[in-house]
C-alpha positions in Angstrom: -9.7 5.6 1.3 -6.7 3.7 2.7 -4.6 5.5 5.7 -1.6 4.0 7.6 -1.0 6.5 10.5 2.6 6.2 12.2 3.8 7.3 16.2 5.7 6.9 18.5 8.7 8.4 16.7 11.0 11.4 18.9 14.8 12.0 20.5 16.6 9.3 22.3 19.5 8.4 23.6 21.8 5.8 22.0 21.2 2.5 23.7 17.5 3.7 24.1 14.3 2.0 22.6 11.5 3.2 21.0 8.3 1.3 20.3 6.5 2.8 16.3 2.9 2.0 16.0 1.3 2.0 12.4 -2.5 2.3 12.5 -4.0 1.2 9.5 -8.1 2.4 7.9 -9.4 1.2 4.9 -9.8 -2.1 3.0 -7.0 -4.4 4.0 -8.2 -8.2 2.5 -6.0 -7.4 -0.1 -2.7 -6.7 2.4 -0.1 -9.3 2.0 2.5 -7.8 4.2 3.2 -4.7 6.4 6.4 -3.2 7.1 9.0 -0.3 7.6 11.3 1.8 5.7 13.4 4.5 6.6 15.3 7.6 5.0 17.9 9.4 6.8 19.0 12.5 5.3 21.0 12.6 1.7 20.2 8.6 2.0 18.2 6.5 -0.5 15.0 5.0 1.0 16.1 1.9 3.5 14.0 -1.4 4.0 13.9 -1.9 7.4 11.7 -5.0 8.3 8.1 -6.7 7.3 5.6 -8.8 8.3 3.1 -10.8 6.4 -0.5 -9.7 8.1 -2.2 -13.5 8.1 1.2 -15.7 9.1 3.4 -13.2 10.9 6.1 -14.5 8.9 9.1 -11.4 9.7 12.0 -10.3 7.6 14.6 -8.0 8.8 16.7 -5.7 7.2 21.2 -6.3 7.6 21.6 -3.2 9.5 18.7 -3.9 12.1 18.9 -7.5 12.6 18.6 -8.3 16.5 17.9 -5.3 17.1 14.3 -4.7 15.9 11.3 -6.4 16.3 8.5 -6.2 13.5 5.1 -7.5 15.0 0.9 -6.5 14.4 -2.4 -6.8 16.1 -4.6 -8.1 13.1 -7.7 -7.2 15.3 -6.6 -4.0 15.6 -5.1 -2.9 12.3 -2.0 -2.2 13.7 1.6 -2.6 12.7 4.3 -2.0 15.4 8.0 -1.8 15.2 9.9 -2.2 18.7 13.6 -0.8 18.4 16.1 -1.7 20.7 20.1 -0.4 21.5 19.8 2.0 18.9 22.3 3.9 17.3 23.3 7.7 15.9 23.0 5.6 12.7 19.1 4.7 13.0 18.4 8.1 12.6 15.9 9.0 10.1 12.2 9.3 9.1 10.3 5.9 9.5 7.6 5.1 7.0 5.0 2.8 7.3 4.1 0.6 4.3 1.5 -1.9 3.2 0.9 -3.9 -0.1 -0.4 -6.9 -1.9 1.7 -10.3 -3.1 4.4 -10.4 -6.0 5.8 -13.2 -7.9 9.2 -11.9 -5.9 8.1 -11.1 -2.6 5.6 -8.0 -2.3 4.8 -4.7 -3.5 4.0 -1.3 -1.2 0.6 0.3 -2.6 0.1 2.4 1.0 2.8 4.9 2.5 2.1 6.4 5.8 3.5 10.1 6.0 6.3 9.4 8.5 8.1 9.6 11.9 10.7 10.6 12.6 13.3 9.4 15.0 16.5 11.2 16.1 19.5 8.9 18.2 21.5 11.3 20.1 25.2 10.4 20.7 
C-alpha cells in the first residue's frame, strides 16, 4: 500500500506561517514529482506547488509565488510545504499528492486525506 500522511495544518493569523509536512509509505521508485493542492470551500481543486523527488526541480502555483516554499527529505520520505505571509485567501484543505512522469508534465496516482488550514483576518 501507498500512504501520503499530511500535518501541520491549523488557525493562524494573517501574516503567519505555517510549515505542512507530507510523510510518504510505500513504493516510491516510480514517484516523479510530489506536490500540493488545495480546495477552499465552493472552489475547484487548486495546484499549489511541486517538486520533482530526484532533482528538486520546484514549480509554484500564480497565487502563491514568493510566498511558499515546496522542498523534501528524500531520505526521509517526506514532502514539506513552508507558507509564508499568508492570507484569509489561503484558506482551505491542503492535499498532498504524488505521481509518476507524463508526456506533459506529471500525473497524481497518491492523495493524502488532507489538512486543513484556516487564515484569520
Amino acid at each position: 500500500q501507498v500512504q501520503l500522511v499530511e500535518s501541520g495544518g491549523g488557525l493562524v493569523q494573517a501574516g503567519g506561517s505555517l510549515r505542512l509536512s507530507c510523510a510518504f509509505s510505500g513504493r516510491t521508485s516510480n514517484t516523479y514529482a510530489m506536490g500540493w493542492f488545495r480546495q477552499a470551500p465552493g472552489k475547484e481543486r487548486e495546484f499549489v506547488a511541486r517538486v520533482t523527488w530526484s532533482a528538486g526541480s520546484t514549480f509554484y502555483g500564480d497565487s502563491v509565488k514568493g510566498r511558499f516554499t515546496i522542498s523534501r527529505d528524500n531520505a526521509k520520505n517526506t514532502l514539506y510545504l513552508q507558507m509564508n505571509s499568508l492570507k484569509p485567501e489561503d484558506t482551505a484543505v491542503y492535499y498532498c499528492a504524488a505521481g509518476g512522469r507524463t508526456m506533459t508534465g506529471w500525473k497524481v496516482n497518491y492523495w493524502g486525506q488532507g489538512t486543513q488550514v484556516t487564515v484569520a483576518s
